[in-house]
N, CA, C and O atoms as CSV, one atom per row, in Angstrom:
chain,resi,resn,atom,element,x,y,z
A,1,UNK,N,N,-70.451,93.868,-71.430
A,1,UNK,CA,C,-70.413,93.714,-72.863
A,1,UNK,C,C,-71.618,94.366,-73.534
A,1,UNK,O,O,-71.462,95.163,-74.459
A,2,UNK,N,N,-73.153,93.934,-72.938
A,2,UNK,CA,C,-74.129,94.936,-73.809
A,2,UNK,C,C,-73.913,96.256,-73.524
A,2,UNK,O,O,-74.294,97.031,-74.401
A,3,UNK,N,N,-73.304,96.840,-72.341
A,3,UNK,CA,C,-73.139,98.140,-72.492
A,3,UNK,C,C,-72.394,98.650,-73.230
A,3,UNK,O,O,-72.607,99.852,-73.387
A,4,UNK,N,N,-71.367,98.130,-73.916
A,4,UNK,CA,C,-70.235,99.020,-74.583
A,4,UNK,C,C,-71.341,98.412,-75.747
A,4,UNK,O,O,-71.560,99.324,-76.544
A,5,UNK,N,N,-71.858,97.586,-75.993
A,5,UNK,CA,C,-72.469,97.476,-77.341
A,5,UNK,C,C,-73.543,98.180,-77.265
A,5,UNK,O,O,-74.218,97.736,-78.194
A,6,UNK,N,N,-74.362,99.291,-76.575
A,6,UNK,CA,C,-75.260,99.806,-76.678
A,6,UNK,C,C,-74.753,101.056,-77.116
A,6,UNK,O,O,-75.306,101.617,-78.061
A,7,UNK,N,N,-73.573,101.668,-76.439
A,7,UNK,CA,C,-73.182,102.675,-76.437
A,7,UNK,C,C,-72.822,103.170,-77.884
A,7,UNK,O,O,-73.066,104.246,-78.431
A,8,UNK,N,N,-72.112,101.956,-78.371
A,8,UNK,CA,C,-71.453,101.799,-79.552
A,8,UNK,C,C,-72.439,102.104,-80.677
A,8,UNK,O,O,-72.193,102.774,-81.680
A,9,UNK,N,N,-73.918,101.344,-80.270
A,9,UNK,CA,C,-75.145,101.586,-81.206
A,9,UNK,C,C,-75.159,103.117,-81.315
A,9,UNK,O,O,-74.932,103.678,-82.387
A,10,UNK,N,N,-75.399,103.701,-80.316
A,10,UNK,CA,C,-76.291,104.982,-80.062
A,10,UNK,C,C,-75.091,105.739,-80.604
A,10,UNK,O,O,-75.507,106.891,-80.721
A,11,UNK,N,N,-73.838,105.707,-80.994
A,11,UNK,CA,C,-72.912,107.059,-81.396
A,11,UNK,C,C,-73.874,106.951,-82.831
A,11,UNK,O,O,-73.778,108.034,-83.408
A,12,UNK,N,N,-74.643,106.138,-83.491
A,12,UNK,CA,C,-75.399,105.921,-84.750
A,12,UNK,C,C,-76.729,106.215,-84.991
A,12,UNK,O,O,-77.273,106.288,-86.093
A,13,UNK,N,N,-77.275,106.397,-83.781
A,13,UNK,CA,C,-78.914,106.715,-83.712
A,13,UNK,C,C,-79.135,108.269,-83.648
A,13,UNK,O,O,-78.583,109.095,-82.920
A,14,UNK,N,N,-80.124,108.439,-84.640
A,14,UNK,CA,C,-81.016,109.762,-84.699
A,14,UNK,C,C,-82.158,109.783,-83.482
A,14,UNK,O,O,-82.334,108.677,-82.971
A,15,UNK,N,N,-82.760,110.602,-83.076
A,15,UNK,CA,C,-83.741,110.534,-82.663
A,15,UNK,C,C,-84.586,111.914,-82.365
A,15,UNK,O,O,-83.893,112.921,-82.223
A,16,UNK,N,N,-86.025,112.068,-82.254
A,16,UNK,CA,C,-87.116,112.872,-82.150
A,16,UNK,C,C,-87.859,112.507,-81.398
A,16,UNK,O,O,-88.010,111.285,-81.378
A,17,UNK,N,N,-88.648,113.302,-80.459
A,17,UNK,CA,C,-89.071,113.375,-79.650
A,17,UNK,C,C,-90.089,114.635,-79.231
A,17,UNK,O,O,-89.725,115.740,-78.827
A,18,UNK,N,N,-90.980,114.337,-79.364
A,18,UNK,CA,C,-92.681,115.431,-79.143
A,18,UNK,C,C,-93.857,114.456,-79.253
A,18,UNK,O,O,-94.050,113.264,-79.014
A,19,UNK,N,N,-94.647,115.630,-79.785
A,19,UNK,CA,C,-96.177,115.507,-78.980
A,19,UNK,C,C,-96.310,115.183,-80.776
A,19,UNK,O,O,-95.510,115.741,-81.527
A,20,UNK,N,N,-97.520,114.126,-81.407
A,20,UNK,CA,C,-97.879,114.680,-82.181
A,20,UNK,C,C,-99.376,115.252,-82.479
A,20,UNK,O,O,-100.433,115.216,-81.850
A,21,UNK,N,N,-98.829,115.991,-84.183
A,21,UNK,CA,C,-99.751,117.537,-84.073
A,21,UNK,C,C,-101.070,117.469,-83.728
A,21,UNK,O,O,-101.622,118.453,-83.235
A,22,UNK,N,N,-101.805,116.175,-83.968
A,22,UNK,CA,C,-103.288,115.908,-84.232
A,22,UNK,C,C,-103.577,114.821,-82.906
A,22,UNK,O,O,-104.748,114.639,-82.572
A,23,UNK,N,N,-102.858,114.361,-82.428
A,23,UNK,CA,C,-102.678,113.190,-81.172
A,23,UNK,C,C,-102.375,114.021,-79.696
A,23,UNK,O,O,-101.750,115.079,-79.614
A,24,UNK,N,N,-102.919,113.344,-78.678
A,24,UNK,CA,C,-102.281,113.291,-77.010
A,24,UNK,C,C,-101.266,112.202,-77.416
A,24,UNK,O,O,-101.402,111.240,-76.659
A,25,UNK,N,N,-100.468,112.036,-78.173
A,25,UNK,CA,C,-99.707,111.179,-77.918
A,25,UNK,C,C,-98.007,111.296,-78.063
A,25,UNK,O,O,-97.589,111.928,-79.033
A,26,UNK,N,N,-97.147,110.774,-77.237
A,26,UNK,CA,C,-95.738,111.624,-76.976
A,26,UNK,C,C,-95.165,110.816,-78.043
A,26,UNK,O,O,-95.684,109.700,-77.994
A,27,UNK,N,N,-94.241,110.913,-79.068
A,27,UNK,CA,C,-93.650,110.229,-80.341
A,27,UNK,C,C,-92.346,110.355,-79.939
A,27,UNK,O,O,-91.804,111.366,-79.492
A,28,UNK,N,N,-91.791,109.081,-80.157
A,28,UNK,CA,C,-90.610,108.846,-80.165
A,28,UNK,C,C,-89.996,108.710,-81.389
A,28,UNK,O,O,-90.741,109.688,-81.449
A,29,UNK,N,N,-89.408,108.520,-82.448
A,29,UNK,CA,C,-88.844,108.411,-83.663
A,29,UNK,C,C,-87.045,108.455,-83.268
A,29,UNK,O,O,-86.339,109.302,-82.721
A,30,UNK,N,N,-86.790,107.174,-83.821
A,30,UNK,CA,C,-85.404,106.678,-83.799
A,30,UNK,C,C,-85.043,105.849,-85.126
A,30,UNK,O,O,-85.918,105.111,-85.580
A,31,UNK,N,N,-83.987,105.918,-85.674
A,31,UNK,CA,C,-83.573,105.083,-87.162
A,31,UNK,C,C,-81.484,105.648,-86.992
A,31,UNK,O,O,-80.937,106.556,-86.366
A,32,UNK,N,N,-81.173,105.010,-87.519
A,32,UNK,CA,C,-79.717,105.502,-88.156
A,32,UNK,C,C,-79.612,106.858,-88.633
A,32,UNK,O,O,-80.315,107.521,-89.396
A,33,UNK,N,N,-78.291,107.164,-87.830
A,33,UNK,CA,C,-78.106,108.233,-88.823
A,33,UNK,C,C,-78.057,108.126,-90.294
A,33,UNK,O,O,-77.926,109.098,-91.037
A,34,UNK,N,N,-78.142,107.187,-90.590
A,34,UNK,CA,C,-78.200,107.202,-92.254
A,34,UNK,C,C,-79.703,107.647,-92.622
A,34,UNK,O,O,-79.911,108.393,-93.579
A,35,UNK,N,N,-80.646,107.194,-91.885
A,35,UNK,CA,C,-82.174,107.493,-92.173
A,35,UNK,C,C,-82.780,109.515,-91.754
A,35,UNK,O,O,-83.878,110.030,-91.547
A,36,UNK,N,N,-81.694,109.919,-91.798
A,36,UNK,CA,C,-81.747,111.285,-90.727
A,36,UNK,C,C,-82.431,111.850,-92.296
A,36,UNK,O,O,-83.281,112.656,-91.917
A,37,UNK,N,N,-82.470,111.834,-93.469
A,37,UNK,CA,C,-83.314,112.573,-94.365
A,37,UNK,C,C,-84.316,112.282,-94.541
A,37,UNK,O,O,-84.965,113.144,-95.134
A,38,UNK,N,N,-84.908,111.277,-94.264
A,38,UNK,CA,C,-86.336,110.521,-93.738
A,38,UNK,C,C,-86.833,111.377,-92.398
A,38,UNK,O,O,-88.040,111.497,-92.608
A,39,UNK,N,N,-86.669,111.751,-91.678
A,39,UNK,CA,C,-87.045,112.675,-90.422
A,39,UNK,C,C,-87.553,113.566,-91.162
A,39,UNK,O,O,-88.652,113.971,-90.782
A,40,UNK,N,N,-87.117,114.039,-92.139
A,40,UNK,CA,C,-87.549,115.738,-92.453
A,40,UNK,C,C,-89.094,115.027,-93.294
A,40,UNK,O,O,-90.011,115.812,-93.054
A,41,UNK,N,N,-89.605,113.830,-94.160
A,41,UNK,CA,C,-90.091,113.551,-94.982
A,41,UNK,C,C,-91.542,113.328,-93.630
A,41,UNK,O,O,-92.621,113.831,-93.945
A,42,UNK,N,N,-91.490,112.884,-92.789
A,42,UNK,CA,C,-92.554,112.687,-91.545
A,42,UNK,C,C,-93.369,113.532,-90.914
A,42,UNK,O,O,-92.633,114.427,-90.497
A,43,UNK,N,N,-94.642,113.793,-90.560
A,43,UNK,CA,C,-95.288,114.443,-90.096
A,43,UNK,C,C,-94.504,115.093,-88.859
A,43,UNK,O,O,-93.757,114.511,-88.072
A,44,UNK,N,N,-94.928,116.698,-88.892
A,44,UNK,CA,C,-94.440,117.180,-87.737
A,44,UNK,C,C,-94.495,116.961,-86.193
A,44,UNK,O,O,-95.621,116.600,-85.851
A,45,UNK,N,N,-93.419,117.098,-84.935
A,45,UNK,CA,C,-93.777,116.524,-83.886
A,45,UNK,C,C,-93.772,118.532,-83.321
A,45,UNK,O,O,-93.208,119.483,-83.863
A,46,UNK,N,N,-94.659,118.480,-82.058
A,46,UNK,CA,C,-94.708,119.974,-81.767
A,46,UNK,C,C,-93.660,119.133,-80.647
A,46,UNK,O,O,-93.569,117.926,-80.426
A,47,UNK,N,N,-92.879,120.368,-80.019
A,47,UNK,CA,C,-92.109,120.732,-79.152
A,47,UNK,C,C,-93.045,121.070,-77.925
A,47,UNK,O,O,-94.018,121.822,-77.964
A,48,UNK,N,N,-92.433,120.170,-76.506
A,48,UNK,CA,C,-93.448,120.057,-75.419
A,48,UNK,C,C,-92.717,120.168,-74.127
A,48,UNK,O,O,-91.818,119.355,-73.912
A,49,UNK,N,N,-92.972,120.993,-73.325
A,49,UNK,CA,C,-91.918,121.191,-71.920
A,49,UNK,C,C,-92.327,119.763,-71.262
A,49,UNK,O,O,-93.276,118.980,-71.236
A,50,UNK,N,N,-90.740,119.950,-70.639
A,50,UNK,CA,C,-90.989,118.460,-69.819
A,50,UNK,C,C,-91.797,117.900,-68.964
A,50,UNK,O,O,-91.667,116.679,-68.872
A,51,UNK,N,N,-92.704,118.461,-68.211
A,51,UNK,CA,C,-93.523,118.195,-67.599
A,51,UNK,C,C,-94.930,117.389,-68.322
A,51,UNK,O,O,-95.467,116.345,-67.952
A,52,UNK,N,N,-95.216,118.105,-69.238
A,52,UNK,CA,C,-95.991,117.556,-70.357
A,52,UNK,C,C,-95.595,115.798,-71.208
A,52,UNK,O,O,-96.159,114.857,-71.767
A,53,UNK,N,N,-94.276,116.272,-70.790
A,53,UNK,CA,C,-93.489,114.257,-71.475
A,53,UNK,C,C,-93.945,113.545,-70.162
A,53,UNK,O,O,-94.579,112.490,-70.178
A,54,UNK,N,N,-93.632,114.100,-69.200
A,54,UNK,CA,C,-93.963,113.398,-68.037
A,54,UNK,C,C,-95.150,112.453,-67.499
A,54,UNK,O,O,-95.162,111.457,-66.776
A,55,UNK,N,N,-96.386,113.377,-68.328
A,55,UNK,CA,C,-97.640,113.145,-68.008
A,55,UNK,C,C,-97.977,111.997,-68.876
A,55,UNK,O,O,-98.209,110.820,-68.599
A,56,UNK,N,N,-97.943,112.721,-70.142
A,56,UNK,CA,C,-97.896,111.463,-71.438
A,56,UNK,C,C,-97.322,110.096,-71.036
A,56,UNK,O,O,-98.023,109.089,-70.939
A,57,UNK,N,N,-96.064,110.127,-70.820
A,57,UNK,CA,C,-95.229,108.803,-70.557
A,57,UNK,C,C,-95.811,108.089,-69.043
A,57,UNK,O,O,-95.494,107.024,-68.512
A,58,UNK,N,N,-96.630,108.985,-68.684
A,58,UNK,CA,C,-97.206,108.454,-66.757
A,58,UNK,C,C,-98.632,107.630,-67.384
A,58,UNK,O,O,-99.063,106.502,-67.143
A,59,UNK,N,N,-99.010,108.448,-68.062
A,59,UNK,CA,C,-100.495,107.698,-68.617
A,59,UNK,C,C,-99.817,106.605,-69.399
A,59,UNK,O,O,-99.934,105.706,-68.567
A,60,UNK,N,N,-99.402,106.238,-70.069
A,60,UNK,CA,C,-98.481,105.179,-71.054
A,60,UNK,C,C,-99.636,105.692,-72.468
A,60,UNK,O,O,-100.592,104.973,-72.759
A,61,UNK,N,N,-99.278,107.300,-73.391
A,61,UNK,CA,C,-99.614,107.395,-74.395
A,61,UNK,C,C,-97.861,107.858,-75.075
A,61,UNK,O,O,-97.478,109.012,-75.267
A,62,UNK,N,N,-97.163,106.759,-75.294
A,62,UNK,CA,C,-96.317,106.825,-76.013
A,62,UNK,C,C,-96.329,105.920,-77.201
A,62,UNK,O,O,-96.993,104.888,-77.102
A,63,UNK,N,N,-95.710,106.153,-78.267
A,63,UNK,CA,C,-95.513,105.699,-79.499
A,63,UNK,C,C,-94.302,105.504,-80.016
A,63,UNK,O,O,-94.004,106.498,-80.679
A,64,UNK,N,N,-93.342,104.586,-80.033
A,64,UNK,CA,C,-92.193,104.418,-80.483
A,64,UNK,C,C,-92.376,104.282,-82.094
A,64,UNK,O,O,-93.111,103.366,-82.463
A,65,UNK,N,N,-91.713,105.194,-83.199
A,65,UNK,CA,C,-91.680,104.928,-84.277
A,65,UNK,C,C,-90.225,104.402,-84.693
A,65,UNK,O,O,-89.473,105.081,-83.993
A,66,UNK,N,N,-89.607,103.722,-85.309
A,66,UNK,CA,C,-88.839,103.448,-86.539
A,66,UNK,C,C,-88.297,103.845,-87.745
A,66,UNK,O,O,-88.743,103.215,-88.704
A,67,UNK,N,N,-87.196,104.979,-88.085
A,67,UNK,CA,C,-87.348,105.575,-89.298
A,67,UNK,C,C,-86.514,104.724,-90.090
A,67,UNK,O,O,-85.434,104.462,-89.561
A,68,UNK,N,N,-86.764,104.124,-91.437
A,68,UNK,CA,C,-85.840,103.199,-92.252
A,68,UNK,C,C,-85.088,104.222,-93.554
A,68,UNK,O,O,-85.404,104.522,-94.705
A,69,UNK,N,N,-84.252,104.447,-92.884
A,69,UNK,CA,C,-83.786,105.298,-94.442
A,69,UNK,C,C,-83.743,104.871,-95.795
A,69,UNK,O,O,-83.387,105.651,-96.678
């Protein structure tokens, strides 16, 4: 049952994923697709090969954000 209800969530979720610009730190950013014009309004995330997510997420410098449309 939580799986079909997770699944069901996520056909609805936005999400982003990088480094940000001024931070060692890997950003996560997730909200509704309804909040997807709020993404563009947020500081930029740079684009990071995977190995680099790897490291970040091994040290635990991640940041889960929240976007509220």
């Amino acid at each position: 049952m939580e799986k079909d209800l997770l699944e069901a969530l996520g056909q609805h979720l936005v999400w982003r994923i990088g480094r940000a610009e001024e931070e060692e730190v890997l950003v996560v950013r997730v909200g509704l697709a309804s909040a997807t014009p709020r993404f563009r309004e947020l500081p930029r995330l740079l684009n990071i090969p995977d190995a680099e997510v790897a490291r970040l997420a091994e040290e635990g410098r991640i940041r889960v954000e929240w976007v509220e449309g």
